[in-house]
Backbone bond lengths (Angstrom), bond angles and torsions (degrees), N, CA, C in turn:
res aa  C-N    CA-C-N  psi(-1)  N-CA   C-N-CA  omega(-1)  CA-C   N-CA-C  phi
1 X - - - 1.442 - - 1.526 109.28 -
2 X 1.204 108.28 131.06 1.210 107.54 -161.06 1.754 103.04 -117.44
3 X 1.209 149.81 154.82 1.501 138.19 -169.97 1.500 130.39 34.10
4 X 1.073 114.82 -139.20 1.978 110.91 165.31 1.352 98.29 -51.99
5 X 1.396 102.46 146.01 1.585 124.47 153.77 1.409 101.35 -83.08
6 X 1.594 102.78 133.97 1.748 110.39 173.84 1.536 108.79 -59.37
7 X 1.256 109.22 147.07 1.418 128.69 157.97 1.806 120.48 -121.20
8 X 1.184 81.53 152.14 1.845 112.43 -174.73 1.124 97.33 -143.77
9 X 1.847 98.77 147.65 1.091 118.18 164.06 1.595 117.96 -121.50
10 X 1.507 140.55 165.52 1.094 128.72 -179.42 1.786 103.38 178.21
11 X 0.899 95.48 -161.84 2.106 109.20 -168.05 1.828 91.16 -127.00
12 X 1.646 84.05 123.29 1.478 89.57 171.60 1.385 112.29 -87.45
13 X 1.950 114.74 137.56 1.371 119.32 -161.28 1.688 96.89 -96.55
14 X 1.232 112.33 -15.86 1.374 105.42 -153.92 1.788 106.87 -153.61
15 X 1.364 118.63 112.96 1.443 102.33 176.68 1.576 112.99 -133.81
16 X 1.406 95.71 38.00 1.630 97.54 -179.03 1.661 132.33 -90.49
17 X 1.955 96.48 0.56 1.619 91.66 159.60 1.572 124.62 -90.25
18 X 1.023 133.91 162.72 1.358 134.14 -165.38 1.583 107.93 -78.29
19 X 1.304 117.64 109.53 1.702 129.71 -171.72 1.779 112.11 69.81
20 X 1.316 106.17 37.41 1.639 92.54 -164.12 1.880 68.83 -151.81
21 X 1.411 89.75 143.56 1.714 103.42 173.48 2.203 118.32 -152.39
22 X 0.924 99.26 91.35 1.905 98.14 -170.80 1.733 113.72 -55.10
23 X 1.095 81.81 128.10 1.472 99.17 -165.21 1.369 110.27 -97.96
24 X 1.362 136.04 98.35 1.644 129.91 169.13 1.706 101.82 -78.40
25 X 1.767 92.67 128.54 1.311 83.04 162.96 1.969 106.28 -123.09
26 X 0.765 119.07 -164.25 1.275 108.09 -167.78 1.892 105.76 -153.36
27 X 1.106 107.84 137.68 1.711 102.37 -174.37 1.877 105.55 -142.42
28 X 1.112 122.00 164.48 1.229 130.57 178.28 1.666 111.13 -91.78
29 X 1.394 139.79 152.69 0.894 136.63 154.70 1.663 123.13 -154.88
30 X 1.085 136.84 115.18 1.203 137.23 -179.59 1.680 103.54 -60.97
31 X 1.926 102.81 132.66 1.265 105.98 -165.53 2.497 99.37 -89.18
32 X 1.801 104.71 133.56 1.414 104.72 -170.41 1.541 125.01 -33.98
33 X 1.464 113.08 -31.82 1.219 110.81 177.04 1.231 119.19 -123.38
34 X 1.608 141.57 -17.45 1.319 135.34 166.19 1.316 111.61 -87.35
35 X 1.709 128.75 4.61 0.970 121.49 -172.76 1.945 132.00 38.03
36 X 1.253 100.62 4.24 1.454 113.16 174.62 1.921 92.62 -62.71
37 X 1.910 95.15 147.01 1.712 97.03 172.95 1.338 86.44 -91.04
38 X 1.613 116.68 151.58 1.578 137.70 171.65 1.664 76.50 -126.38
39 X 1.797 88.93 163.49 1.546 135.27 171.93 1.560 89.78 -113.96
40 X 1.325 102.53 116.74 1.830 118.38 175.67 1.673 83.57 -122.63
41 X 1.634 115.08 130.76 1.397 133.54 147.55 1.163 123.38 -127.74
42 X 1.381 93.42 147.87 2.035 105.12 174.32 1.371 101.78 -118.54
43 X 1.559 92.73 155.95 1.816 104.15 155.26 1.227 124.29 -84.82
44 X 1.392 143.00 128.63 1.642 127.88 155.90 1.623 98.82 -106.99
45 X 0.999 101.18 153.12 1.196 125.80 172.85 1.640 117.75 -107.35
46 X 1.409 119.32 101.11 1.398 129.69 -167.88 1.649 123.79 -124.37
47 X 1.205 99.85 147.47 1.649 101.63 -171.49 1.116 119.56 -74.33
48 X 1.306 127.35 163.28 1.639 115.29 -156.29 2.023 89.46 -166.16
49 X 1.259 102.79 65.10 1.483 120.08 -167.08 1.910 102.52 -55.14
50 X 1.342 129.69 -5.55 1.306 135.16 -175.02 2.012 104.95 -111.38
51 X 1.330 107.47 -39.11 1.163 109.52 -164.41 1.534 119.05 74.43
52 X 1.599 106.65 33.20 0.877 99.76 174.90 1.505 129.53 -107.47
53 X 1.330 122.02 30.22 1.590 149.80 174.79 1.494 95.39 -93.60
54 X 1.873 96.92 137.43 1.469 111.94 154.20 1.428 107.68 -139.31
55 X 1.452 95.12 -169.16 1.847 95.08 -160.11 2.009 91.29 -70.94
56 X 1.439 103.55 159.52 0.672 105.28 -179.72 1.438 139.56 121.78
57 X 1.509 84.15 -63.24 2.040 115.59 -167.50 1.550 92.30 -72.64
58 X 1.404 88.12 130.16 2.129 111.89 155.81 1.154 103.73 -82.94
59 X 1.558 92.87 122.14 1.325 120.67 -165.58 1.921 110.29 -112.19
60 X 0.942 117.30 -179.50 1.372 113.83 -174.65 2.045 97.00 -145.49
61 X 1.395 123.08 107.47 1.415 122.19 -164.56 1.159 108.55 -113.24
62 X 1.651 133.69 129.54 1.087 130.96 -165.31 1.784 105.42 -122.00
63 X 1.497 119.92 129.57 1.485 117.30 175.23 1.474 126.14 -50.28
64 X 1.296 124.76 133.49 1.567 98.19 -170.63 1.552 88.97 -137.24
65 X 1.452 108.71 -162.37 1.648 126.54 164.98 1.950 113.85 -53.84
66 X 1.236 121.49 107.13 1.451 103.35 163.42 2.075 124.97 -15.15
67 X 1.206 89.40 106.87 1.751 93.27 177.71 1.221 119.28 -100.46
68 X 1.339 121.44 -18.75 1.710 129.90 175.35 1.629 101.77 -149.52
69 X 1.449 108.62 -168.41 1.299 123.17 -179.74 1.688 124.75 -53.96
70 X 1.572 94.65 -33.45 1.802 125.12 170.76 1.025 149.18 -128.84
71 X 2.225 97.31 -7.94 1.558 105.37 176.67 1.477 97.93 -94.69
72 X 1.360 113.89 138.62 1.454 149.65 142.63 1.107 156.60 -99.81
73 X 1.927 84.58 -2.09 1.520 96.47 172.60 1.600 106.20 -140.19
74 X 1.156 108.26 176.94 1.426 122.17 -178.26 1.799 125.21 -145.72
75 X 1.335 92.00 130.95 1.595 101.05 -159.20 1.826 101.20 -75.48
76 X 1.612 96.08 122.34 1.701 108.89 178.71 0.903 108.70 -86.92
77 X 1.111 126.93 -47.24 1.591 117.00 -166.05 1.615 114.61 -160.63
78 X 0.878 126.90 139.79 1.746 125.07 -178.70 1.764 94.09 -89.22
79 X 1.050 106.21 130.15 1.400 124.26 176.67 1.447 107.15 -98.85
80 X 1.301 141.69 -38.59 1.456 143.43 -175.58 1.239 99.44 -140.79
81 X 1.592 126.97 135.01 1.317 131.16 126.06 1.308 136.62 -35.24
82 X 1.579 137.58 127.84 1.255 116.37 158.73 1.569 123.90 -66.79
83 X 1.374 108.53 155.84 1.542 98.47 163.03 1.572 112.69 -82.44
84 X 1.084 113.60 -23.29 1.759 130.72 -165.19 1.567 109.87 -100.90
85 X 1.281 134.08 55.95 1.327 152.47 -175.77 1.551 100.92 -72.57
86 X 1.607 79.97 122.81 1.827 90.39 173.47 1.737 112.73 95.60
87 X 1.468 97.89 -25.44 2.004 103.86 -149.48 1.272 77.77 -74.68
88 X 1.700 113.21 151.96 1.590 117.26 154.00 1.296 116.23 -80.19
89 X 1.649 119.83 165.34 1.326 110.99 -173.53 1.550 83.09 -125.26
């Protein structure tokens, strides 16, 4: 990694492992030949060293050092509360 570490932002779908919270983030992209805009999302899976993420919350995810088998990122900062804590989506 070379300069800033990338950031993403997104809504955490899932925060029921212990310090680990999945992060959907979601982006726009016009498809090469129908030019139609699509919604393309991924999951990351990011560390959350407080446990203080629930489902829901806009989150703000920053790239870091490999921490497990799949986390690569790590949760900076919660940008929004949910109102709907806990609810599955």
């Amino acid at each position: 990694m070379k300069g800033q570490p990338r950031e993403l932002v997104g809504t955490v779908l899932s925060a029921k492992m212990d310090k680990t919270a999945v992060v959907q983030v979601e982006r726009r992209a016009r498809h090469p030949v129908y030019e139609k805009v699509l919604r393309l999302r991924k999951k990351y899976k990011a560390h959350d060293e407080e446990n203080r993420c629930r489902t829901g919350d806009l989150v703000r995810i920053v790239e870091s050092r490999p921490l497990s088998r799949e986390k690569r990122w790590r949760v900076e900062e919660i940008l929004e509360r949910s109102e709907l804590s806990g609810v599955r989506r």
